[in-house]
N, C-alpha and C positions, 0 to 999 in steps of 0.2 A: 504494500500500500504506500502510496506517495501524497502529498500535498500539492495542490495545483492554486495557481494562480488565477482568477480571475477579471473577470469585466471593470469590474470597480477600479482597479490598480491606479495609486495614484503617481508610480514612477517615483519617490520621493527618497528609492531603496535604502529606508531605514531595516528592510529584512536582511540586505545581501550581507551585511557584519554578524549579523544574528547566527545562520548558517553554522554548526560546527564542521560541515563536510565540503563549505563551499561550493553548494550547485544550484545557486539564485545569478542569473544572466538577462543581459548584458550587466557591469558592471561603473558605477560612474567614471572609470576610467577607460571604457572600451569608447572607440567612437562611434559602434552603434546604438549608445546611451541616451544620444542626442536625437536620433529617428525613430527608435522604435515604439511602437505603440504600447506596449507594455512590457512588464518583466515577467519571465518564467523560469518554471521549476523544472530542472533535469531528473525525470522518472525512475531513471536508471542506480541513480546516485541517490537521492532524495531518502534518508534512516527515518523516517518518519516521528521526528522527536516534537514536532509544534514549537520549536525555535522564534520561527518566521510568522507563524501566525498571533504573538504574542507582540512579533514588532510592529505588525500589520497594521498604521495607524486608520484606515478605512474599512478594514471586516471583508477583506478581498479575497482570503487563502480559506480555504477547504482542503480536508480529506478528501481523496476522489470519490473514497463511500459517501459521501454526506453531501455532494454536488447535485442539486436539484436540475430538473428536467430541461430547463432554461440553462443552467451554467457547465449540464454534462459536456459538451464538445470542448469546454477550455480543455478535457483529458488529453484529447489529440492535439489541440491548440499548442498545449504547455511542450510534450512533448514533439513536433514537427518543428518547433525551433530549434531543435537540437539537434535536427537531421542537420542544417545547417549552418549550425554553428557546435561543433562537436564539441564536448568541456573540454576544458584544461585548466590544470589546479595544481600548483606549488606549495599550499597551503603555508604558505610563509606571514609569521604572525602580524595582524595589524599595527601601523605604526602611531603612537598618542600621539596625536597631535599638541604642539609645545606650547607652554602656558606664558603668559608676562612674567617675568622674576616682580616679586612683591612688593621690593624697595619700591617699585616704580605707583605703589598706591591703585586707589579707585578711579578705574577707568569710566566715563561717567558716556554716555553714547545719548544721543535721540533719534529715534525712528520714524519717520512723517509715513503714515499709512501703518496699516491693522488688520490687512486681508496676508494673505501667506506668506509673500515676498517676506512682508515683515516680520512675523511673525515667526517665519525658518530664521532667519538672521538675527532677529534676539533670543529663540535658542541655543543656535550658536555660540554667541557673546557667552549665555549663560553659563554655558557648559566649559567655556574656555577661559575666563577671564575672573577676575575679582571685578565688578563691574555693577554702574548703575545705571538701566535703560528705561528711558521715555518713552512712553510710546502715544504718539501723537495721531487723531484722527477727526474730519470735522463732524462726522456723526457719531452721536452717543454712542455707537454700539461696535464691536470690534468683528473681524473674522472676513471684512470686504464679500469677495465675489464669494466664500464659501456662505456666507449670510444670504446674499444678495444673487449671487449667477448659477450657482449650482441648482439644476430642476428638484423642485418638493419629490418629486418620486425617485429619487437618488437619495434617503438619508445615507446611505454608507458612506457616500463620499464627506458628507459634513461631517462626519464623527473626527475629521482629523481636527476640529475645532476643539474636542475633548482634552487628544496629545496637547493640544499649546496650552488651554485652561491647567491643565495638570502640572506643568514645567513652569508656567507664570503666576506659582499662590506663593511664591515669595518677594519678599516688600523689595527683594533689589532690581523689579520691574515694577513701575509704576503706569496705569492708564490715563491718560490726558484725551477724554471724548470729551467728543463736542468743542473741540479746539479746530479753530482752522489757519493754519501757519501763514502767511502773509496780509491776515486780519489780525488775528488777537494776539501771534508775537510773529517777530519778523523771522528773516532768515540769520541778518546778525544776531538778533538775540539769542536765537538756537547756539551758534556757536559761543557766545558771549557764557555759554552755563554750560557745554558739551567739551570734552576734548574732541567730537566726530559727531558727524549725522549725518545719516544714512534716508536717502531718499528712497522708498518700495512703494509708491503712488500706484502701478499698473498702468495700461491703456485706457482710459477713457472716453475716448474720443472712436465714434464709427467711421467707416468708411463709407464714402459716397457713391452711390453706382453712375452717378452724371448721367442722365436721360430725360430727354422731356417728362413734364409730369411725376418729375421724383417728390416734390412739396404737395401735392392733390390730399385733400385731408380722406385718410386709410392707405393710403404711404407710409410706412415709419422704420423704424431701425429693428432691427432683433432687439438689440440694448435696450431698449423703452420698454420693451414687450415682457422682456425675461426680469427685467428691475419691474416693473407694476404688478407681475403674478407671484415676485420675492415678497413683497412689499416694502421696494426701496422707496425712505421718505419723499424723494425727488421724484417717485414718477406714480405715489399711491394715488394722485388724482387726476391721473391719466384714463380716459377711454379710450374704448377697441373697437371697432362696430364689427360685430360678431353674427351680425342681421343673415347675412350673404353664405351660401350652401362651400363655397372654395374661397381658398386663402394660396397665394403662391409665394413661396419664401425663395428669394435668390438667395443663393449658394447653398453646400451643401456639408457642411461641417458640423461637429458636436453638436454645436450651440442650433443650427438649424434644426436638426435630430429633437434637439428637448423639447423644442419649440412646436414640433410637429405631434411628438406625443403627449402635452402638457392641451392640444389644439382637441387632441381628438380620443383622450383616456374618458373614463366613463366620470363623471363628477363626483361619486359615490368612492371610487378608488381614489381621487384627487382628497378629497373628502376626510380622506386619513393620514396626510400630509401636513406641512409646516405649509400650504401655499395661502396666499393673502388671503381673507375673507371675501374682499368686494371682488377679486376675481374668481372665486370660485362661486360665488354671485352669479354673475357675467356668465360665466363657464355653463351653468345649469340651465341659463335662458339663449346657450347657444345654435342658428342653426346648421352650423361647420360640419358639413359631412365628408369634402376632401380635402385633403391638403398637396399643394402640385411642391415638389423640391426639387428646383432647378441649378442644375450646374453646368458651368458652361465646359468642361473639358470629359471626359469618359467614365466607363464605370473604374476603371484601372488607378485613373488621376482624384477620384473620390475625394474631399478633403475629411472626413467621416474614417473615423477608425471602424475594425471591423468587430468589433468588442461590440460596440455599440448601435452596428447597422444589424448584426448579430440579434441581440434584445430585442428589437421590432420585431420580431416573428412571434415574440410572446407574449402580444397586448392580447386582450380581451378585447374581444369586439370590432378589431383594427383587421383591416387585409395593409400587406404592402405589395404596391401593384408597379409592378415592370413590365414595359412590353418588348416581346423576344427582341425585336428590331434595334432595340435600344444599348444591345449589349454584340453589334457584329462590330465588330474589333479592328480596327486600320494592321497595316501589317508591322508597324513599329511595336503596336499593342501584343500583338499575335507576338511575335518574338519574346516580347518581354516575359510574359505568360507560361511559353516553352521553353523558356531558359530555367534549367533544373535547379540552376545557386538564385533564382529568386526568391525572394523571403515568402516565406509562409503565411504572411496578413495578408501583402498583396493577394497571392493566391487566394486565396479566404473571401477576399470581399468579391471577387468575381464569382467564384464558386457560392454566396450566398445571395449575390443576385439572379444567378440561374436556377435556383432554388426557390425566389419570389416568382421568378418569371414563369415557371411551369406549374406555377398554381392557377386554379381560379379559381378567382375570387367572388366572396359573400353576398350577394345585392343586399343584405338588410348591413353590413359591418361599415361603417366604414372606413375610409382608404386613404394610405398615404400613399401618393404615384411620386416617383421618381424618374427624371427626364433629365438625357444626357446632354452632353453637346449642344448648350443653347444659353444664349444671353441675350438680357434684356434690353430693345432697343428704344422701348417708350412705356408710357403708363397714361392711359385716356380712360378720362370720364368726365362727366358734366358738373362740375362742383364736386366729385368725387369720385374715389377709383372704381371704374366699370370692367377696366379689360389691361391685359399686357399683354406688350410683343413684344419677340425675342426674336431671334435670330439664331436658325441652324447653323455650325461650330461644323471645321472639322481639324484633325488633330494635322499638324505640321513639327517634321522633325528641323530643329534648328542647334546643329553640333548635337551637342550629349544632353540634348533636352528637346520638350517636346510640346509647343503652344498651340493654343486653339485659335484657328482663323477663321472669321465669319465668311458664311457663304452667301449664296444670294436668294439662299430661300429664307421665308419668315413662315411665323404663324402666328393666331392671336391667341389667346386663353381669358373665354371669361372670368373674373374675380372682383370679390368686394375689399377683397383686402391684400397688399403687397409687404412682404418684409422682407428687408435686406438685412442678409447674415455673411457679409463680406469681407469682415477682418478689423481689426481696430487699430487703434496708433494712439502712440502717449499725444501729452497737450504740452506745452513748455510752462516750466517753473519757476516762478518770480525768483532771479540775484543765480539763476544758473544757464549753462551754456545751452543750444538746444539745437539738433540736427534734424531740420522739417523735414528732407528728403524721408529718412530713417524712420523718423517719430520719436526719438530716443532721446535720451540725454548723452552724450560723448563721453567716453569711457573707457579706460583699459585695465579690464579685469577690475572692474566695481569703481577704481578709482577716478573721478570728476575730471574731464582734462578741457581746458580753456586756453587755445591760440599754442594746443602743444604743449602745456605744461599742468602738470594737475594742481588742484585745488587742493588745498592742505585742508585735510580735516572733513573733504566734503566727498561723499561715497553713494551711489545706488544699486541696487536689486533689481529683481524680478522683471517685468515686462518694460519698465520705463530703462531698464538696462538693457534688455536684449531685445525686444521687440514684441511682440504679442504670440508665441508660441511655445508650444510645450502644454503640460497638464499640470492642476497643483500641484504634484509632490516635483514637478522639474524646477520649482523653485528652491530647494533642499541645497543641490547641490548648487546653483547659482548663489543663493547667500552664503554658503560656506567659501566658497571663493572671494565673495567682497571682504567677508570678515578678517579672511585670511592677509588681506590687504591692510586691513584697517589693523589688526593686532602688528604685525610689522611694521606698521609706520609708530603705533606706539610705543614697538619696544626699542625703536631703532631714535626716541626721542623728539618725530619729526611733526609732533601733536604740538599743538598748542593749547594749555593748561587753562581750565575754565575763571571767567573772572567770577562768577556766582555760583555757589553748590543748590541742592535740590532744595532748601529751606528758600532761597531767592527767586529760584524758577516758581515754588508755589505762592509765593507773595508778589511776584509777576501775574500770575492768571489770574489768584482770585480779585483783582485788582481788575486786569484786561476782560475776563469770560466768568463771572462769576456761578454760571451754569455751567460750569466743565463735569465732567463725568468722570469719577475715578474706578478704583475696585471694588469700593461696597456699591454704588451705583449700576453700576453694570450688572451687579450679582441681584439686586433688586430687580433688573430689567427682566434676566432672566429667572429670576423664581417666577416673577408674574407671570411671563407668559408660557411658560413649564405649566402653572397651575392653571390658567384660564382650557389649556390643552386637553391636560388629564380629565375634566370631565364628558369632554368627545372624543376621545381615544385618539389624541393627535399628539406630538412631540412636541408641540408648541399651538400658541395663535400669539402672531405677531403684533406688535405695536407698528405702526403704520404711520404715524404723525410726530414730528419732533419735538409737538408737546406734552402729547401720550406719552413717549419714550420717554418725558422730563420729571413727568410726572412719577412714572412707576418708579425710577431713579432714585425721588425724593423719600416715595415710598421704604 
């Protein structure tokens, strides 16, 4: 018997140290650490101790006995990675990573953001340093996109909000919500009380699809959509017109996936979720019976792991509908396919689209359709969105890659509602450098760099570092790297020593935000809506308004 890896996997391989036999892969040192859709378990190798399920901070690894009907094929999943990646293991013992020598005192940090970035990277600190961290956010409540993007019918994936609750109940990290850093203190003040601050903001900002008719009101962005069914305070008093039988979401990624089964799950199963109240409202008086998911490049080029294209075949009530046609293959595709060292996911997401495809489907269920090779050229309606047109794709090789170039066929698809799920991009930072092309802040390996020289003391994480990719646990190893940065510039002297300790940073705020939110606050936020929960059999009901949330707080 072996342990397997599943769907949920947050990449963040807090398992692969865990291991005493060493057979959890890739490794954050292989480079395909950086591509792959998840990590797996070698069958072969695998002593069955529950090591790795213990490290497991999302509830992802099973026994392969205990793998339900929905998660059996990760069996084969976990081991076909290993056809082609065959282990190898020196078992040579891990190295500690090295600590500040102590003369050098309390290392005092601030963290602007409170979604993962941040929150891996004051782990971190924690674990390696004598150290006191800030952790600065403008909403009351901590834990970002796992609060706010992760879909209600994922709790496994939020339980890693647990792991940081568990590592942050001691007082040498402190919560500062409801702070919003170039309001209620600047960015010199940060450093004015920090010897370092660490920027993990994430992407904020959507991408545009540019086509006529993108502003038509039932236009809008994934982002709006996926923050109003969270219940982010920003977008709780947002509407959806949910009036119209089809909804077409450009692109085809995760985030479009949640969004399609969050469109079209029964509200009864929603029902026993953390999802907002007023959209599960909304949801019950829906009349959404398809959802079209378009992408403009093949089944092959998917941006959708197959983890998760996977899952769809186990809704209730859901067909997913592919038409045969959809999946004939250019001959670039076809090679790639045939080539025996291609990875196993690839393989996977074809082979579970011909799997939708040879089905037929339910007339009472319904359906999420999936449509290849196609983007969108306009969005028309009379005061509001009636119809999209796209434009038939076909796949062109260009060197060692392979883009989609419009043809000159179109078509229209009626719909009442349009989302773009197209990728996102940071925003730039007041008193920091910022690269529009990228979306990024300028950085080498965490560290701030400006006209070629870094910024002393001034560090980023997560998506506003690297760019909007990867899953939450790929931020683990990304702030282990900033940190790694930030503890060498401290020990090597090159910090600059705070003029105020934490007694002055908090006679600065309650001064500037006297509504900040700390640890008893937050812990009040969530007992209350832990309790409002427990008497509908939910893991929560969210507070939704930033007076609510101030309120419980005070509570």
């Amino acid at each position: 018997m072996a342990y397997v890896i599943t769907q949920r996997c947050c990449n963040d391989a807090s398992c692969v140290p865990e291991c005493p036999v060493d057979c959890i892969r890739p490794t954050p040192e292989q480079p395909e650490f950086a591509t792959t859709e998840q990590l797996y378990i070698d069958p072969d190798t695998c002593i069955d101790c529950g090591a790795c399920v213990d490290a497991c901070p999302v509830e992802a690894i099973f026994s392969e006995d205990d793998l339900s009907a929905s998660l059996a094929r990760f069996r084969d999943i976990n081991a076909s990675y290993f056809q082609r990646h065959p282990l190898e293991s020196n078992f040579d013992p891990l190295v500690t990573p090295s600590r500040p020598p102590k003369e050098l005192g309390t290392l005092r940090v601030a963290i602007v953001g409170a979604g993962p970035a941040a929150c891996y990277a004051a782990d971190e600190l924690l674990r390696r340093a004598d150290v006191e961290v800030e952790m600065f956010d403008r909403l009351p409540t901590p834990w970002g996109l796992v609060r706010a993007g992760v879909a209600p019918d994922h709790p496994g994936t939020k339980s890693v909000s647990s792991m940081f609750e568990s590592a942050f109940r001691r007082d040498t990290l402190q919560y500062r919500l409801n702070v919003e850093v170039g309001k209620h203190i600047s960015h010199e003040e940060l450093q004015a009380h920090h010897h370092a601050v660490i920027y993990a903001v994430g992407a904020s900002a959507d991408r545009r699809l540019d086509v006529p008719g993108e502003d038509l009101p039932g236009s809008h962005s994934a982002t709006e959509f996926v923050a109003w069914y969270n219940g982010h305070p920003d977008y709780a008093g947002r509407s959806f017109d949910l009036s119209g039988e089809r909804v077409v979401i450009v692109g085809n990624g995760n985030v479009a996936l949640d969004v399609a089964r969050v469109l079209t799950l029964s509200p009864d199963e929603l029902a026993k979720t953390d999802i907002a109240d007023h959209a599960l409202d909304a949801l019950r008086n829906s009349n959404i019976r398809e959802v079209v998911v378009l992408g403009r490049r093949g089944p092959l080029q998917a941006a959708y792991t197959s983890a998760e294209f996977l899952a769809l075949g186990y809704l209730k009530g859901v067909d997913v509908v592919i038409d045969p046609a959809e999946l004939e293959l250019d001959a670039h595709s076809r090679a790639l396919l045939d080539d025996p060292e291609v990875e196993p996911s690839l393989r996977l997401k074809y082979e579970l689209a011909q799997e939708y495809a040879a089905k037929a489907p339910n007339p009472d269920n319904k359906r999420i359709v999936f449509r290849y090779l196609a983007s969108p050229t306009e969005i028309r309606g009379d005061g509001h969105v009636e119809e999209l047109e796209f434009v038939h794709n076909e796949l062109v090789a260009e060197g060692d890659r392979v883009v989609a170039r419009a043809s000159d066929r179109t078509e229209t698809l009626p719909a009442s509602m349009v989302l773009r799920s197209i990728g996102y991009r940071g925003v730039p930072i007041p008193d920091l450098p910022f690269d529009e092309r990228a979306g990024i802040v300028p950085n080498e390996h965490g560290r701030v760099v400006a006209d070629g020289v870094h910024l002393t003391g001034v560090y980023v994480s997560g998506w506003i570092k690297r760019g909007p990719r990867g899953v939450i646990g790929s931020n683990r190893v990304d702030a282990t790297e900033t940190v790694e940065q930030l503890l060498e510039d401290f020990t090597s002297g090159k910090l600059t020593a705070p003029q105020g300790d934490r007694a002055a940073l908090e006679a600065l705020l309650a001064q500037r935000q006297p509504d900040a939110v700390g640890r008893d606050g937050w812990k009040a936020i969530d007992a209350a809506e832990k309790s409002a929960g427990k008497a509908g059999g939910r893991p929560r009901v969210k507070f939704t308004t930033i007076e609510d949330l101030l309120e419980a707080a005070r509570g």
